[in-house]
C-alpha positions, 0 to 999 in steps of 0.5 A: 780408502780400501777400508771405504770400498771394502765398508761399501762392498760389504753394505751391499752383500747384506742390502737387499735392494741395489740402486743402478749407482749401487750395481755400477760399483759391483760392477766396477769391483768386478771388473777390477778382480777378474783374473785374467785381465780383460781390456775390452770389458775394462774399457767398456766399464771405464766408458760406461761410468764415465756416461753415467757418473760423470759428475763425480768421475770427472775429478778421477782425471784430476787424480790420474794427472788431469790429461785425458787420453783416449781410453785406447792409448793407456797401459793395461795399469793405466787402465785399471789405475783408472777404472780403480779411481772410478770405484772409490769415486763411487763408493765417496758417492756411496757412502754420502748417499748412505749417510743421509739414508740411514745415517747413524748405523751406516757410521756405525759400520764404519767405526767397526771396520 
């Protein structure tokens, strides 16, 4: 799955425009890389792509066990195991938006990875 976040992340260097699903998953790595660790921005970027993703971050709960906890209650490593899934979840929606845009040289990209 690294192998698809990394393809997406790349993609997007090079892309001129960015959608708002496009800017989330920026956001999202962003949030994941930042040094020293920020629970409040963390929280804040979980929340946030739950409001405006729900349909397909709402099967990350299925991944992190299917309870849902208030964001408040989880470890920092829950939190970012959390915040995690949601970017691949992104970058699965990502790249079946890419597929159908443009299609052969997206696939293309992939294979090279």
């Amino acid at each position: 799955m690294a192998d698809l976040v990394n393809a997406v992340l790349e993609f997007l260097k090079l892309n001129g425009t960015i959608s708002d699903l496009e800017k989330d998953i920026w956001d999202t790595a962003d949030k994941l890389s930042k040094q020293p660790f920020s629970r409040e921005d963390v929280q804040k970027k979980v929340g946030e792509n739950y409001q405006k993703h729900y349909d397909i971050i709402a099967s990350a709960g299925v991944v992190l066990g299917g309870n849902f906890i208030p964001l408040q209650d989880l470890s920092d490593k829950e939190l970012s195991d959390n915040l995690c899934v949601q970017l691949i979840k992104l970058c699965e929606k990502e790249d079946k938006e890419l597929k159908k845009r443009i299609g052969q040289e997206w696939q293309n990209r992939l294979i090279r990875k």
